[in-house]
N, C-alpha and C positions, 0 to 999 in steps of 0.2 A: 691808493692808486693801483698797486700790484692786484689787487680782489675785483680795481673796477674794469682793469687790463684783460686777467683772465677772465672775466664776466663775456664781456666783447668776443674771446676767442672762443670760448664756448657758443656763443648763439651763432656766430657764424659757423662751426662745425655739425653744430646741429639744426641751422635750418628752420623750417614751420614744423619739426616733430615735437608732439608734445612732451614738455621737460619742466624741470623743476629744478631753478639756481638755486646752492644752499649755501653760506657760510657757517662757519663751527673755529670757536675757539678752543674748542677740543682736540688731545693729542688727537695726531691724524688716525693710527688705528684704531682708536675708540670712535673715533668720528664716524668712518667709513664702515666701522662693524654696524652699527648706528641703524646707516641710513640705509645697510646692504638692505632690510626688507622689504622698499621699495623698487629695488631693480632687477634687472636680470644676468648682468655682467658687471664685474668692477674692474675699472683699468685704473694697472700704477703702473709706474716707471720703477724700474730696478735701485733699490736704494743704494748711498754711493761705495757702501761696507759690506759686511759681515751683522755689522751692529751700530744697526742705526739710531740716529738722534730721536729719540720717542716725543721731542718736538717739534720737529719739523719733518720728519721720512716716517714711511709707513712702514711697520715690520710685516712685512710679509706673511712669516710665520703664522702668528694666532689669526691674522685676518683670513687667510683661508681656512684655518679650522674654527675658526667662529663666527665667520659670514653667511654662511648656508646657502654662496653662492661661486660660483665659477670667475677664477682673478684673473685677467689677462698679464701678466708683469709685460712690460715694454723696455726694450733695451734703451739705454741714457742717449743712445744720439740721436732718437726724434726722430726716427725713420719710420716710416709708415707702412703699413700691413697691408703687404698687395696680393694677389692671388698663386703666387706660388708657392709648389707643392706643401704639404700639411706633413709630419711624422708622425704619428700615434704609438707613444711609446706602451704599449700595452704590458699588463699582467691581470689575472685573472681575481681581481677583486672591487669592491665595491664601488672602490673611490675609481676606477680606472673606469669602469660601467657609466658612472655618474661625468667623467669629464667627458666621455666620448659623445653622451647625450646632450650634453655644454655645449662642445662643440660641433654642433651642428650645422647651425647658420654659416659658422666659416667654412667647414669642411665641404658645404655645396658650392658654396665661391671659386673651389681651388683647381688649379688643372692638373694637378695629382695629388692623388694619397695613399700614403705607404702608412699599412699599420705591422708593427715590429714586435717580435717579442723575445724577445732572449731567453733562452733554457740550457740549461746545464743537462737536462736529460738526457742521455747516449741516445735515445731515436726522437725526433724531432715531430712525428707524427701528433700526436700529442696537442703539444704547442701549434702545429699546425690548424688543427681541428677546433682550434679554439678561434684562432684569430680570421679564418674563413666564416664561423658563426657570425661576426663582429661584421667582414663585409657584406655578409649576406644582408645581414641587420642594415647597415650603411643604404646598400642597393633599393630596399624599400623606398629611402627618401631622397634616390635622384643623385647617391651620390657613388661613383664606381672604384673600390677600393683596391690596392694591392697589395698582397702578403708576405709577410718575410719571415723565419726563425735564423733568429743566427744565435753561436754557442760561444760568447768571445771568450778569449783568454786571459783578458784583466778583468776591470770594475767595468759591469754596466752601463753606469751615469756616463763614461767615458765611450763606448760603444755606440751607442744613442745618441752622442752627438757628435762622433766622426760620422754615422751614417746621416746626422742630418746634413753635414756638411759637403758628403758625397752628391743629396739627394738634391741639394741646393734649397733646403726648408729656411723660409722663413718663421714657421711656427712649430712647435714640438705640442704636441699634446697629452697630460699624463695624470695620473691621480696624484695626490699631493699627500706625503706620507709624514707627521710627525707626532711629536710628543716635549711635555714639557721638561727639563731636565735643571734643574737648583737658580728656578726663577727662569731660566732661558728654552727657546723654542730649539729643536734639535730636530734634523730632517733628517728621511732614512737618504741613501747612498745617491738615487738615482734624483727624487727631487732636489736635495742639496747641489749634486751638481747643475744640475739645470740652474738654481737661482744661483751659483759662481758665474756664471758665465753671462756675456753680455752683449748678445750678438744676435742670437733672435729673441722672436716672443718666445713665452711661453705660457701656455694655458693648464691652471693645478683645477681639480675640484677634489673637495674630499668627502 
């Protein structure tokens, strides 16, 4: 009844677009690593821990580094993703390249976006010069960005999301940094806090 339940509320959110209902008695992140090759976004919900039920909640973790696709997490209260402003938490690497291109479709939605990058650098040019590229890059596809370095004086992760909270972001957008560490997934500083927190989205690619 709960399969034939959420069946229903998927066709009603998705309308006449072409789609494809699937069940799996498979743990959920084998399932969804799975079926990533068919899509182009996967959305989960924030699992309810640190460490999740591998039968019932998605770990996060290995699914963006072995999906090969862009995870939207969704905070637990079911609130939905409206157009305001985007944060783009940049750093000048692969995975941060690959989510910004991720997120695209949303980032034209939004009525701002601030792309951010924190550096420890004593001159800030630099980092500057970096993240102007990125709007420029943006600007091509309609979408009009704005730039920020800032040098904070704690942890990043924590930076990033006072400023989202200034910016009024409902989404954060960032590369997704991790590694396996004695059977468990281990995220670098800034994505770890991102998935602590439960209050916006957040979009990893890696």
């Amino acid at each position: 009844m709960a399969m034939e339940a959420a069946c229903r509320v998927f066709d009603a959110a998705t309308g006449d677009r072409q789609k494809t209902w699937r069940t799996s008695w498979a743990e959920p992140t084998v399932a969804l690593t799975a079926a990533a090759r068919g899509g182009d976004l996967i959305v989960v919900r924030r699992p309810s821990s640190n460490h999740p039920d591998r039968y019932t909640e998605v770990d996060v973790g290995p699914l963006v580094i072995k999906a090969g696709r862009p995870v939207l997490v969704c905070p637990s209260s079911g609130s939905y993703l409206s157009d305001a402003p985007v944060l783009v938490a940049w750093r000048d690497t692969r995975e941060a390249r690959r989510a910004v291109a991720d997120a695209l479709p949303l980032l034209q939605r939004s009525c701002d976006v601030l792309i951010l990058e924190c550096s420890s650098e004593a001159d800030p040019g630099p980092a500057m010069a970096r993240i102007e590229d990125i709007a420029v890059a943006l600007a091509r596809h309609q979408v009009k960005a704005r730039t920020e370095v800032l040098s904070p004086p704690g942890k990043t992760g924590e930076a990033v999301l006072a400023r989202a909270v200034q910016l009024g972001a409902d989404l954060v957008v960032a590369g997704g940094y991790g590694h396996t560490r004695l059977g468990e997934w281990a995220f670098g500083g800034v994505t770890r806090t991102l998935l602590e927190q439960d209050r916006r989205f957040v979009l990893l690619s890696h």
